[in-house]
C-alpha positions in Angstrom: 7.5 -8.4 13.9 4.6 -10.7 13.2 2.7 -11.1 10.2 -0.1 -13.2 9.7 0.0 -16.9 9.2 -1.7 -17.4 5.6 1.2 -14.2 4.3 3.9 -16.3 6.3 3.1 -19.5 4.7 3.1 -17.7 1.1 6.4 -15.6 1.8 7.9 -18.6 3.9 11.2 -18.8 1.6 11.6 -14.8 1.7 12.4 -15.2 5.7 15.2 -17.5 5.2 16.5 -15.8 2.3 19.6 -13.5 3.0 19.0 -10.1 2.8 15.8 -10.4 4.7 17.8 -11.6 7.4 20.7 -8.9 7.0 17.2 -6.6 6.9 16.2 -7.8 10.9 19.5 -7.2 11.9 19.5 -3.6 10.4 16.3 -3.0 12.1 17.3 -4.5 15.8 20.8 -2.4 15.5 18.7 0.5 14.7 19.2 3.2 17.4 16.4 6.1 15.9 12.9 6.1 16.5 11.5 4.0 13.7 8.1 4.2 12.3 5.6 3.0 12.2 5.3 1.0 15.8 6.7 -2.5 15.7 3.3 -3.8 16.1 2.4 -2.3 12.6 4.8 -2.6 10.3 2.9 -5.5 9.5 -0.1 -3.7 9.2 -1.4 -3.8 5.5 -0.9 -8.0 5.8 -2.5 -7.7 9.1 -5.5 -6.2 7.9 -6.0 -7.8 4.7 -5.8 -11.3 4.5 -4.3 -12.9 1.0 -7.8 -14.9 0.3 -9.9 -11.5 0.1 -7.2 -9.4 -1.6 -9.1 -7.4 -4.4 -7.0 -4.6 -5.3 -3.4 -3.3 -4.6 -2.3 0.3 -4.2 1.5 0.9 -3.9 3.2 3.8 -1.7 6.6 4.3 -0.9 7.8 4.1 2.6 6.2 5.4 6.0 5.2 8.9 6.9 8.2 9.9 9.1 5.7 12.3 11.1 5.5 11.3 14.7 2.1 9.5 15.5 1.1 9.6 11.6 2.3 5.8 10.0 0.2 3.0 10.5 1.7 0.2 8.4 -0.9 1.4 5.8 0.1 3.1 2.9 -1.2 6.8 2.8 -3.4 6.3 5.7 -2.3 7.8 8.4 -4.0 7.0 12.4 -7.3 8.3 13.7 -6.5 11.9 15.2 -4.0 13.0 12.8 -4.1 15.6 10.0 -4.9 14.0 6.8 -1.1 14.4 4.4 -2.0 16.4 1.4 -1.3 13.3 -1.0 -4.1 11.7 0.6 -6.1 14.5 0.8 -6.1 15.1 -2.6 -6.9 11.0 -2.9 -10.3 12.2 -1.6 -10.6 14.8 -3.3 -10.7 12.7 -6.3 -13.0 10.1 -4.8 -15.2 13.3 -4.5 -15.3 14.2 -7.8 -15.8 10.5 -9.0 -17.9 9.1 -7.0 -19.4 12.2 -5.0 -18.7 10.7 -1.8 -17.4 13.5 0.8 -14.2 13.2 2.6 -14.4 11.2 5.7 -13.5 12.4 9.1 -10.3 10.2 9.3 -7.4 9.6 7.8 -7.2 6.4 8.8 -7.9 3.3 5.3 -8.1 0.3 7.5 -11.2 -0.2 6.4 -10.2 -0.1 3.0 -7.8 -2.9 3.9 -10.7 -4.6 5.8 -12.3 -4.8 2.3 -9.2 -6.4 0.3 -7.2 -3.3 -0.7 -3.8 -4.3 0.2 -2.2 -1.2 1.2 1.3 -1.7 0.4 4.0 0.7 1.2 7.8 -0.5 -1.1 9.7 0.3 2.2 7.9 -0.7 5.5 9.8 0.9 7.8 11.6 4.5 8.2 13.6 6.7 10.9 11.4 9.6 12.5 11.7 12.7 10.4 14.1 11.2 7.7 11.7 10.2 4.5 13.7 7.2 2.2 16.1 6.8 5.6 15.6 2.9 5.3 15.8 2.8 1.1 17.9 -0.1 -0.2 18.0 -2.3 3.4 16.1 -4.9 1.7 12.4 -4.2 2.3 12.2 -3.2 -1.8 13.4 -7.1 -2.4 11.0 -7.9 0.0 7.7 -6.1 -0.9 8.3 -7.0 -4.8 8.2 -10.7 -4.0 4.6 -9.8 -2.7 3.4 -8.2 -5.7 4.8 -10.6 -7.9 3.4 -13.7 -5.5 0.0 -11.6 -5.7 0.5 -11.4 -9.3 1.1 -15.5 -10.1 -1.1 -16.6 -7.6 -4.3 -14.5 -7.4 -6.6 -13.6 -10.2 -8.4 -10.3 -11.6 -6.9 -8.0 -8.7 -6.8 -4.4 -9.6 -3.4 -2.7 -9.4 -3.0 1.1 -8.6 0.3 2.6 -9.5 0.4 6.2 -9.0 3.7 7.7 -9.7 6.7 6.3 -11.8 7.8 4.8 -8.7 4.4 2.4 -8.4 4.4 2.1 -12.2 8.3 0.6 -12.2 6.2 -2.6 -10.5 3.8 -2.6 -13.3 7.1 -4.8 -15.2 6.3 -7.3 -12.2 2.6 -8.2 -12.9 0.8 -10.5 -15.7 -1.6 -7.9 -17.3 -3.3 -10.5 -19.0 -5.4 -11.7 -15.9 -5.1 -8.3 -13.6 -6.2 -5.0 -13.9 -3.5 -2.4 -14.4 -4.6 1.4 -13.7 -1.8 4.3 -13.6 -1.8 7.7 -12.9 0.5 10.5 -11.7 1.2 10.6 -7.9 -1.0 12.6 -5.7 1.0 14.9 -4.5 0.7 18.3 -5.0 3.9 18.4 -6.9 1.6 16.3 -9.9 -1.9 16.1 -8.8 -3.1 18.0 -11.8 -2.3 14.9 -13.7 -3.8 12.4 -11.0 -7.2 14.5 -11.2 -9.7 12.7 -13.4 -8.4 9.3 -13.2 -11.4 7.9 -12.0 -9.4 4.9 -10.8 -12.0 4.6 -7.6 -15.2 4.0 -10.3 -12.8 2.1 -12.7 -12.3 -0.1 -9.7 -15.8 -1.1 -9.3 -16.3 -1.6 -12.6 -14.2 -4.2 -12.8 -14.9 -5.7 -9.8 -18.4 -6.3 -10.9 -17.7 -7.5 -14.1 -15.7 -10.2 -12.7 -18.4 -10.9 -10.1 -16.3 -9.8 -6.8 -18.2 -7.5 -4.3 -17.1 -3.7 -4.9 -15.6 -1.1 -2.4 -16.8 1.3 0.0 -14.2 3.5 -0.8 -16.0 6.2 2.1 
């Protein structure tokens, strides 16, 4: 598992700490397909780099689907159906910002834009959702946030769910910008409908002065 140098450097002490460590070994004893890929587990670091980080957007864990994860929360790769949590994701960014939904599924180049697409549990066993809770990627991924937190400024934070929002404890809302809504599932999408978090976004971007996002 690789992840890029600038995220090593920052998360240096979470490598040698002892869970993460106790996490590899769970992972390399690990006789199940896992998803997603080894190569992207990675992924949301991968694609966007701490210095151009604008905005956060929390999942859970991977899509246990075979060929749908790609490191990248809610996105799935190019080719596959599009989930209906993210479906209804565009949906909203329809009715916001009138932009139709695209032709993939795939948000990398939302990452490629600084929206760190940040799944709690990186990795999971095919066709078992949660199968890898509590290993130690939780301990993990909330060092991120609160590292993104104490050492970035003005980043927007999207916490759909009461899962995402439980990290909202995490972050200094005195130099961020904290949006919640429901999650958009279909279980609770009538409550995630007319957030306008994807407008909100911009908004704030531009008032602090950083470029907006293409959220097509």
């Amino acid at each position: 598992m690789q992840i890029p140098t600038i995220w090593q450097n920052k998360l240096a002490a979470e490598f040698e700490k002892e869970y993460f460590k106790k996490l590899v070994s769970f992972l390399n004893q690990e006789t199940e397909t896992i998803y997603p890929a080894e190569d992207l587990i990675f992924n949301a670091f991968e694609k966007c780099s701490f210095d151009d980080l604008k905005v956060v957007i929390i999942g859970q864990d991977p899509y246990h689907g075979s060929g749908q994860a790609n490191g990248l929360c809610f996105s799935v790769n190019d080719g596959i159906k599009v989930p209906p949590s993210l479906n209804n994701i565009f949906k909203e960014i329809h009715n916001d910002l009138g932009i139709e939904k695209p032709k993939t599924g795939n948000l990398e180049s939302w990452a490629k834009q600084g929206v760190l697409l940040l799944n709690s549990i990186l990795t999971v066993k095919a066709n078992q959702a949660a199968s890898h809770r509590n290993q130690g990627w939780e301990i993990f991924t909330d060092a991120v946030i609160k590292l993104i937190s104490e050492h970035k400024q003005q980043v927007v934070f999207l916490l759909w769910g009461k899962y995402a929002q439980q990290k909202a404890k995490m972050l200094d809302s005195t130099k961020h910008c904290i949006l919640t809504a429901a999650h958009p599932s279909p279980l609770s999408v009538r409550y995630f409908f007319g957030n306008k978090h994807f407008s909100k976004t911009n908004q704030y971007l531009q008032q602090v002065g950083k470029e907006t996002i293409d959220w097509s």
